[in-house]
DOKELO-836917 format. One record per residue (C-alpha): x, y, z. Coordinates in steps of 0.05 Angstrom, whole numbers, padded with zeros to 5 digits, always signed. Example, Ala and Ser with C-alpha at 12.3 -4.5 7.8 and 13.67 -1.06 7.14 Angstrom:
2
+00246-00090+00156;+00273-00021+00143;
This chain:
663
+02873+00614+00444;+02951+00623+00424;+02961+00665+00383;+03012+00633+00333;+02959+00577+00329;+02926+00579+00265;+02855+00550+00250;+02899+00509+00194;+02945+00493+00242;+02887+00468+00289;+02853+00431+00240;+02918+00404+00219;+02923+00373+00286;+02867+00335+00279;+02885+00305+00209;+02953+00278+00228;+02941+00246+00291;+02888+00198+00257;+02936+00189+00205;+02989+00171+00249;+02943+00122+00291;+02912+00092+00226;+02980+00083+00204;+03010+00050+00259;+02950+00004+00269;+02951-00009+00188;+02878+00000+00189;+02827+00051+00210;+02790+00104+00166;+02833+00169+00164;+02793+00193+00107;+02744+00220+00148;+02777+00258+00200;+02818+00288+00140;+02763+00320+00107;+02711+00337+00174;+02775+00377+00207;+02754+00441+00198;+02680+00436+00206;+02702+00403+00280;+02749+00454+00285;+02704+00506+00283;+02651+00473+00327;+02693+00448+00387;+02736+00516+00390;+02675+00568+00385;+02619+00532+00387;+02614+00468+00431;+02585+00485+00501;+02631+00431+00548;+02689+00437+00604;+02743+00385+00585;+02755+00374+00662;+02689+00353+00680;+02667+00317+00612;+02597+00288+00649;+02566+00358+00666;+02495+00347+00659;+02485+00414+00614;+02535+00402+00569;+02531+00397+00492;+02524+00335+00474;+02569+00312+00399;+02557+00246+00377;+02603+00216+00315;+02556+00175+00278;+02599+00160+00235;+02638+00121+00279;+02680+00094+00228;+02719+00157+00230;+02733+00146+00308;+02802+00175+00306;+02765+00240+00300;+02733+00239+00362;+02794+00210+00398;+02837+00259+00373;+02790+00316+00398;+02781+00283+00465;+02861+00285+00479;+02877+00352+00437;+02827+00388+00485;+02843+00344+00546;+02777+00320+00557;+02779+00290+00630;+02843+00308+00644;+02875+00253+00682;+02836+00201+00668;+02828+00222+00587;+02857+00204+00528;+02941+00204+00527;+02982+00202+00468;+03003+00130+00486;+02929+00108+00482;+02933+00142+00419;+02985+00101+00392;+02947+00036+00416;+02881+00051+00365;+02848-00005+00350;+02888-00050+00399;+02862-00110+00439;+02830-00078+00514;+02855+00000+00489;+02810+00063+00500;+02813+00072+00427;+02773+00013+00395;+02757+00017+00311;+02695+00049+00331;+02674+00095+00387;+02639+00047+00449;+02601+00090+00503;+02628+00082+00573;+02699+00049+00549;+02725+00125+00522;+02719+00197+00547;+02680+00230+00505;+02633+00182+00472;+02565+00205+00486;+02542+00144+00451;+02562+00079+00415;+02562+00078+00336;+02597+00043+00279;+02531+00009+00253;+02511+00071+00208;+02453+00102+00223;+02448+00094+00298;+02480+00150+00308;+02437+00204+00281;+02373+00164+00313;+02397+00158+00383;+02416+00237+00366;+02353+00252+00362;+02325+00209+00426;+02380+00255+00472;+02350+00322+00428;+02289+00290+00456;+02307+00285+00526;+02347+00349+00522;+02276+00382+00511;+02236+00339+00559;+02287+00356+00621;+02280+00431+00598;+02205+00433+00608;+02214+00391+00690;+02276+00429+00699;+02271+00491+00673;+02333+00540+00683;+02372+00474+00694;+02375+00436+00628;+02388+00478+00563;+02445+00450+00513;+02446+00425+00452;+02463+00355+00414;+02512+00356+00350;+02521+00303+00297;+02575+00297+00246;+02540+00247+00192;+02560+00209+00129;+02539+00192+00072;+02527+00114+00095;+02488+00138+00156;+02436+00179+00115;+02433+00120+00075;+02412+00073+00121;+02337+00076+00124;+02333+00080+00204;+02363+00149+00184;+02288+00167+00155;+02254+00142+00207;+02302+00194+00257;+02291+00254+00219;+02215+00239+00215;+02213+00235+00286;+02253+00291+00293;+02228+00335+00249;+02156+00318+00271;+02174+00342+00345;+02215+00408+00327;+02270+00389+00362;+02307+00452+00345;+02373+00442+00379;+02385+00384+00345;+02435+00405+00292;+02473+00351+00248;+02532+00363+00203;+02536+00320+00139;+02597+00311+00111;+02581+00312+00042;+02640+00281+00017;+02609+00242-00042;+02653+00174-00029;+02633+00106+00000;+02672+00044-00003;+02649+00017-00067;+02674+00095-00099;+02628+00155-00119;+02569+00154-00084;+02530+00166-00153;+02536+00095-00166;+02477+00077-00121;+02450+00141-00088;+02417+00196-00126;+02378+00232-00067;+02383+00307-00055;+02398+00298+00021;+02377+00378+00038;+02316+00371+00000;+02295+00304+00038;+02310+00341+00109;+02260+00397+00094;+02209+00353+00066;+02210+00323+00146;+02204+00393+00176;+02275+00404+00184;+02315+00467+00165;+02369+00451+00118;+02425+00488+00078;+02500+00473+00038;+02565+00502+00066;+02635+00493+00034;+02667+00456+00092;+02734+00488+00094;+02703+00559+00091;+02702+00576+00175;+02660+00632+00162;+02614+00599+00129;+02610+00540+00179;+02598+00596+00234;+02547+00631+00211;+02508+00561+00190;+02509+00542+00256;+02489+00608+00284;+02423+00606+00241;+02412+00542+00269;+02420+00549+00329;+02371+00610+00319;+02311+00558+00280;+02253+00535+00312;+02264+00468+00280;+02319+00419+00272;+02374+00433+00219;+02423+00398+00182;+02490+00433+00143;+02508+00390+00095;+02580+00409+00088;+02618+00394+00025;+02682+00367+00042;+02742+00327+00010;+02748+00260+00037;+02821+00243+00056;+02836+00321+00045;+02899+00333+00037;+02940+00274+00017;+02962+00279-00063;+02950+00212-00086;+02883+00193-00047;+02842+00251-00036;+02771+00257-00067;+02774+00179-00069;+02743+00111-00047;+02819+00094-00017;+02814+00145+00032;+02753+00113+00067;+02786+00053+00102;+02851+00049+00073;+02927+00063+00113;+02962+00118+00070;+03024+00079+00066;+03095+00112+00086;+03103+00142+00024;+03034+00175+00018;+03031+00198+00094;+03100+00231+00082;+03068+00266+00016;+03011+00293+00059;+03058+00324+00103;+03091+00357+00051;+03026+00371+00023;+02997+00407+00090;+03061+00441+00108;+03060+00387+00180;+03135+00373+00183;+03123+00336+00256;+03139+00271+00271;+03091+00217+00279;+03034+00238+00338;+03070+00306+00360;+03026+00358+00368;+03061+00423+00373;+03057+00465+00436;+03025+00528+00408;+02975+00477+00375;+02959+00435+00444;+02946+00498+00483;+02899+00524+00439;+02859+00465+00436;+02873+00463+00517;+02841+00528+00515;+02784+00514+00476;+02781+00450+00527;+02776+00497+00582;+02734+00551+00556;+02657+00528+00577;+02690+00523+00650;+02655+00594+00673;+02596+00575+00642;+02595+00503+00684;+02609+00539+00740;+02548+00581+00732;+02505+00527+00725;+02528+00494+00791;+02511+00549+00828;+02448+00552+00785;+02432+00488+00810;+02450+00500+00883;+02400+00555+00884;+02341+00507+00869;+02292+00486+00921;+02327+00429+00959;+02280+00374+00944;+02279+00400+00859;+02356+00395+00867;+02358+00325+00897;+02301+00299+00849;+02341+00324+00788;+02408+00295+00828;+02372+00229+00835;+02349+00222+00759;+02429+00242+00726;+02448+00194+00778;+02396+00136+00754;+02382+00114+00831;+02305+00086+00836;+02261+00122+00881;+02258+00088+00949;+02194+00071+00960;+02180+00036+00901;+02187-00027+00928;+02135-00015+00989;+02080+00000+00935;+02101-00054+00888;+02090-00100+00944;+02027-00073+00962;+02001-00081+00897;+02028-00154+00890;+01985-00170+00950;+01922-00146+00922;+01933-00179+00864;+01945-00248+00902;+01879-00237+00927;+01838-00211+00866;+01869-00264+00830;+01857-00236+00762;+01854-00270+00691;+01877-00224+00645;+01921-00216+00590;+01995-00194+00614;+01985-00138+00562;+01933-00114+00610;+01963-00136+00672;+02028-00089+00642;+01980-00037+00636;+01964-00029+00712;+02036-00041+00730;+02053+00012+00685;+01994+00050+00728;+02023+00043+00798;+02095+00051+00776;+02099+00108+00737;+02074+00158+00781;+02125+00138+00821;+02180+00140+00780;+02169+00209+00736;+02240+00186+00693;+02195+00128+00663;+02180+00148+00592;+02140+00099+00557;+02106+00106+00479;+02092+00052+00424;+02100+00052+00353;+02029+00071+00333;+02005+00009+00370;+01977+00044+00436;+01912-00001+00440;+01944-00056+00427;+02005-00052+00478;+01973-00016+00532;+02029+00033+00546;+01996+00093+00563;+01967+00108+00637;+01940+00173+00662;+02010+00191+00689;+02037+00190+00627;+02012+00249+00591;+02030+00256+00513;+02091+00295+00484;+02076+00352+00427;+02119+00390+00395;+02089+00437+00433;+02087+00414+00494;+02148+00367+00523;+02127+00361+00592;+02099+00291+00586;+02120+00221+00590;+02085+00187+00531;+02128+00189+00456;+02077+00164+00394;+02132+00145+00355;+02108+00124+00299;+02103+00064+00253;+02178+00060+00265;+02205+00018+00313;+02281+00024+00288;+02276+00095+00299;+02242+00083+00366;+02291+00036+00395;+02350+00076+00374;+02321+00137+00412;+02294+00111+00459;+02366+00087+00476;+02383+00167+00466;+02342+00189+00518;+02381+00139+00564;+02450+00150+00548;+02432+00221+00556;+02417+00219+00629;+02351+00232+00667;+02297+00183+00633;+02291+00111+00635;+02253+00096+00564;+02201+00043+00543;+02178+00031+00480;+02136-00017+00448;+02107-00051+00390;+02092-00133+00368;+02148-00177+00387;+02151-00199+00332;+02182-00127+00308;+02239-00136+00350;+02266-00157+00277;+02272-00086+00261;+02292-00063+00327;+02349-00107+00331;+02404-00070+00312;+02391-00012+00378;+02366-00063+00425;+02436-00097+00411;+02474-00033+00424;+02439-00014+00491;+02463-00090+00517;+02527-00068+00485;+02530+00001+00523;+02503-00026+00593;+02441+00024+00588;+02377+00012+00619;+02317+00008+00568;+02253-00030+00586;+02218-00035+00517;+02142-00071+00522;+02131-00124+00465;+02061-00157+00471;+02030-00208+00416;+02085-00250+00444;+02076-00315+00415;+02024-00361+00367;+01972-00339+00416;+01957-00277+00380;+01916-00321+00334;+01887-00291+00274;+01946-00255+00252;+01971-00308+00232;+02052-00326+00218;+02075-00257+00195;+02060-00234+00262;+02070-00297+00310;+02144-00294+00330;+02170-00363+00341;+02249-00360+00327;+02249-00283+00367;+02255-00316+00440;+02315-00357+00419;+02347-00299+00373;+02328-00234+00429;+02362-00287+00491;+02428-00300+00442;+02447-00220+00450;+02496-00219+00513;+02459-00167+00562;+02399-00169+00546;+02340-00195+00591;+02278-00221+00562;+02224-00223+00616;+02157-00261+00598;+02107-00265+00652;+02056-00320+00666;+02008-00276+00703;+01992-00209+00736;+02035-00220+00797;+02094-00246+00753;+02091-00187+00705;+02096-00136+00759;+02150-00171+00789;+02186-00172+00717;+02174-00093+00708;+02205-00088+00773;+02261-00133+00764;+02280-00092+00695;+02276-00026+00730;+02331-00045+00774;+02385-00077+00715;+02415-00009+00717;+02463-00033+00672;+02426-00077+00615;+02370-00064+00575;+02303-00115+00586;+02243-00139+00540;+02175-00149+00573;+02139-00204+00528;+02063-00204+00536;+02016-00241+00520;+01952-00220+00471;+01895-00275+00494;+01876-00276+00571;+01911-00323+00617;+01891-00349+00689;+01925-00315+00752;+01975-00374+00778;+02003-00331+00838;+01952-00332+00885;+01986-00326+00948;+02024-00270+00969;+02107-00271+00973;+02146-00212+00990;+02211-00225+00949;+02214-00211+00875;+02205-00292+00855;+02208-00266+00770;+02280-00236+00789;+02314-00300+00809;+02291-00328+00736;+02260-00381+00748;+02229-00418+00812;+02179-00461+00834;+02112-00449+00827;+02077-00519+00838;+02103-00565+00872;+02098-00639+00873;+02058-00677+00911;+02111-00720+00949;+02177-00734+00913;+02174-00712+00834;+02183-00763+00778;+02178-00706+00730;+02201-00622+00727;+02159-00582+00677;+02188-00522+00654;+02155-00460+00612;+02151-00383+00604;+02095-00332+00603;+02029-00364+00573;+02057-00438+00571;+02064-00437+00648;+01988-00452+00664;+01989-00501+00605;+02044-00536+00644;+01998-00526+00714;+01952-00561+00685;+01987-00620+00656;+02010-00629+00731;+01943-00642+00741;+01932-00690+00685;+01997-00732+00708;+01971-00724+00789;+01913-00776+00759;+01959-00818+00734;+01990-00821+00793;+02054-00791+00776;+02082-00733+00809;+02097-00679+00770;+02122-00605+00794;+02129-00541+00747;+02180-00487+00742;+02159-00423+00715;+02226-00391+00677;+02198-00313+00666;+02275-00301+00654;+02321-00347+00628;+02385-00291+00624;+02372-00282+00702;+02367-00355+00725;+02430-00371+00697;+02459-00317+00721;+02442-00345+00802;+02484-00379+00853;+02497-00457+00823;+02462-00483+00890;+02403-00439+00869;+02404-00468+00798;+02412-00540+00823;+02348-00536+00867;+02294-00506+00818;+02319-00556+00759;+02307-00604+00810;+02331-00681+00817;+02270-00711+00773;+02279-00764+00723;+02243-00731+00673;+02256-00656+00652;+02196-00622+00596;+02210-00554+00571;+02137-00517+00537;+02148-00457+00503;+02098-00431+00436;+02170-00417+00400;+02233-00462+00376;+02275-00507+00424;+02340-00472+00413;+02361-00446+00481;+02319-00500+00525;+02374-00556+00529;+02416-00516+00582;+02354-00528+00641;+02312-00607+00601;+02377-00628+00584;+02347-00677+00532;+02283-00683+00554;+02223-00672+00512;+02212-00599+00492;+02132-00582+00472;+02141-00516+00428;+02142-00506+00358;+02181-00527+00294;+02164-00466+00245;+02121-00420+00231;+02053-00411+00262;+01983-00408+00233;+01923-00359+00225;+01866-00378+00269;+01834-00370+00337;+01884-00382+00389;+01854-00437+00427;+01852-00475+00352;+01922-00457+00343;+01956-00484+00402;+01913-00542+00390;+01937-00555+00320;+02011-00549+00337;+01999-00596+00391;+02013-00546+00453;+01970-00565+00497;+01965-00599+00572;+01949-00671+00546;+02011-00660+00493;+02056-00646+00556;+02033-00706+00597;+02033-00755+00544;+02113-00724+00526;+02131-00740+00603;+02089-00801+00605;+02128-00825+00546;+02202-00800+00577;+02185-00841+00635;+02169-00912+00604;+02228-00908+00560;
């Protein structure tokens, strides 16, 4: 480090170029940067273990702002340490914060900046996909041993420990001892609406080490004190948090300690007071060169220690080396598809009626030994979603060499980490719970469509045909509302062959997460003769045709697609020919070549959509055709009574197309 470079000085750095950016974009959240500079400081100078010129090492630390509001911060530490070097962070990018198609957005997006291990800005998400990379940080380790070994940082706020996905994290966390998970809180005692006393009363270090977690105050200007706090926890055998007691908008007279340092510009007069106040007499975004090259240097530091690993991992055995190659890369193994086929062709011939939860299950069975990155789990409904095959033994804390994560009645907290242990490298994660849950899994299975990861979560009691449960579990609106998020592919089978074929087609979107939908009650095996291609990929096709030319095109999904077989058969006596399209995916059927499109919606007069769930979404492939689905909410009964009593059945269908025809 230079010498002449102070840690004030440093710090300093990092205050005034997200005042300058917040300034010149007249909106942004200095506040936070102000007040977290010296606990950053501290962490990225002598702490942090990264190489600013190769900022994807695999063994890195990993940092994730979870407070993303506060993005400045993490851009300004990405250019002050030139993190990526040519293609990282300039000044000029600086200056464009919170422009239209910068690298700077309001809040930190994974894969558009340097440096952002993960997306976050809804609070909360942060911490919880923290502790999915801790996760994966700790089940790499245990394949890889002598490979993997880093930790995962998180500077919090007040808002994201508020957030109740926040409990669910550190539960999950703390339940696992995932001991390099460390997580700064930046105990600053302001939120927007002013002290935080006017609606929070909870002793944050308390609540950590009631979930397991270690847990201690720091002042969070004193350095010392912020190094020694993370040397005992780096030292614990459980996860910690520091809550650090900080001013928020430190530093400027008139604002500091207040709500109108959380999202408001300083103003001219204010940002000239704050230099005064921190003895910064530079102008607007210049960093002085004593300053840059210690933070270059502190950039540059882990470079020995990167370059020790690489020969670390040039010393493995050659087929350990490619394997771990292959998984940080995300590339499938190649002869997945020769066994997937295989298995498609016995179950052509078996023909079996089962449940698509169960016919998940033995996909789940051939595919995973095959692909050892697969890490499925369920939130504390195992039996119900069949997740768990004998490849996929069960994580303890203890014992992280397994595939299978019992998260928990907490599916926010699931689907958050689970989209941790993606964005981390090295796993593709499943988890799984009622569709109907997807409610509070929302808010993570939006970000992984947002970040371009690949998550394949299993939701089964997909529609009215769970039956007893009744409405509180049957998920009518969730096909419409889980298809509306750009990205995201919702994949609902119709039988055994098509549900392979769908776990297959979301294992290669290695850029969008997918849903699996599956069915509770058992449903009859439609594919019966064998086809090599992937049929489920394309979105929709054909999967009984009409006897001569078609008067009428019945489309459905999942369990709806044999009650639209066997309306065919009803309209066939009538003498009217009927054909049906299975749509297992409508995301990927719109997404085909228009030709493609034209010739599976088909030239008939007559278009019928079935689907156990709302209409909203249909009109784009019936046009105005008659749509047999439901209105609201479902009922508690057997399931066979309760398609019958919301009219979803085979002679409902007919009668709709009959109808459509004579008008």
């Amino acid at each position: 480090m230079a010498a002449s470079a102070t840690h004030d000085s440093m710090a300093n750095a990092i205050r005034f170029l997200s005042v300058d950016a917040v300034e010149k974009a007249k909106s942004g959240h200095a506040g936070l940067p102000m007040g977290a500079a010296d606990v950053v400081t501290v962490l990225f100078r002598d702490v942090l273990k990264f190489d600013a010129a190769d900022p994807h090492w695999p063994d890195r630390d990993r940092f994730v702002l979870s407070a993303g509001h506060g993005s400045m911060l993490l851009y300004g530490l990405a250019y002050l340490t030139g993190l990526g070097g040519d293609k990282g962070l300039t000044i000029d990018d600086l200056k464009a914060f919170r422009q239209v198609g910068s690298k700077t957005p309001g809040h930190p997006e994974h894969g558009r900046t340097v440096g952002v291990e993960t997306t976050t800005g809804p609070l909360g998400q942060g911490i919880a996909t923290a502790a999915g990379m801790a996760l994966a940080e700790r089940m790499l380790a245990a394949q890889f041993p002598g490979v993997v070994d880093h930790r995962t940082y998180v500077l919090a706020s007040d808002g994201d420990l508020m957030e109740g996905v926040s409990q669910e994290a550190i539960a999950i966390a703390g339940h696992l001892r995932l001991s390099k998970l460390i997580v700064f809180y930046d105990d600053n005692g302001i939120s927007i609406d002013g002290r935080t006393s006017l609606s929070d009363s909870v002793d944050q270090v308390a609540r950590f080490r009631s979930a397991g977690w270690n847990a201690s105050h720091v002042d969070g200007r004193d350095v010392e004190a912020i190094r020694a706090a993370i040397a005992d926890a780096q030292q614990a055998d459980r996860p910690t948090l520091i809550a650090c007691k900080t001013t928020i908008g430190f530093g400027s007279p008139g604002k500091q300690g207040t709500s109108k340092a959380h999202s408001d510009a300083l103003g001219t007069d204010e940002v000239a007071a704050t230099r005064k106040n921190l003895d910064w007499p530079h102008p607007p975004f210049v960093i002085p060169d004593d300053v840059l090259a210690a933070w270059r240097d502190a950039g540059a530091r882990g470079a020995a220690e990167r370059e020790a690993w690489a020969k670390r991992l040039a010393e493995l055995d050659p087929a350990r080396r490619s394997e771990f190659e292959r998984r940080v890369r995300g590339d499938l193994p190649k002869d997945l598809d020769g066994v997937i086929d295989a298995y498609k062709r016995q179950l052509a011939e078996q023909a079996p009626d089962v449940a698509t939860r169960k016919a998940g299950e033995g996909a789940l069975a051939v595919i995973a030994p095959l692909v050892p990155e697969l890490v499925t789990g369920s939130a504390d409904l195992t039996p119900s979603n069949n997740t768990k095959v004998a490849a996929t033994k069960e994580i303890t804390p203890e014992d992280f060499s397994g595939r299978y994560v019992h998260w928990g009645v907490r599916e926010h907290g699931m689907a958050a980490a689970c989209n941790g242990l993606a964005v981390h490298g090295g796993f593709i994660p499943s988890g799984a719970s009622f569709l109907c849950f997807t409610d509070y899994a929302r808010p993570a299975l939006r970000l992984a469509a947002l970040m371009k990861i690949r998550v394949v979560h299993v939701f089964t009691h997909d529609s009215i045909g769970l039956g007893e449960d009744g409405p509180t579990h049957q998920p009518v609106e969730h096909f419409a509302a889980l298809r509306a998020i750009p990205n995201l592919y919702l994949w609902r089978p119709a039988d055994s062959v098509e549900t392979v074929e769908c776990w297959q087609a979301a294992l290669e979107h290695a850029h969008s997460p997918s849903i699996l939908a599956l069915s509770r009650q058992s449903l009859p095996a439609l594919r019966r003769t064998h086809v090599v291609e992937n049929l489920s990929a394309r979105g929709a096709y054909e999967i009984a045709p009409a006897e001569g030319e078609a008067a009428v095109s019945i489309f459905a999904s999942g369990s709806e697609v044999s009650l639209a077989v066997a309306a065919q058969q009803i309209l066939k006596g009538k003498g009217i020919a009927a054909r049906v399209v299975s749509v297992p995916c409508m995301d990927a059927f719109f997404e085909q070549p228009e030709d493609y499109r034209k010739s599976v919606i088909g030239a008939a007069r007559v278009r019928v959509g079935v689907e156990a769930a709302v209409r909203l979404g249909w009109d784009a492939i019936i046009g105005d055709g008659p749509f047999i689905g439901m209105t609201g909410f479902g009922e508690s009964g057997p399931y066979k009574a309760v398609y019958q009593f919301f009219g979803i059945t085979p002679e409902a269908v007919a009668e709709a197309a009959e109808t459509r025809l004579k008008a």
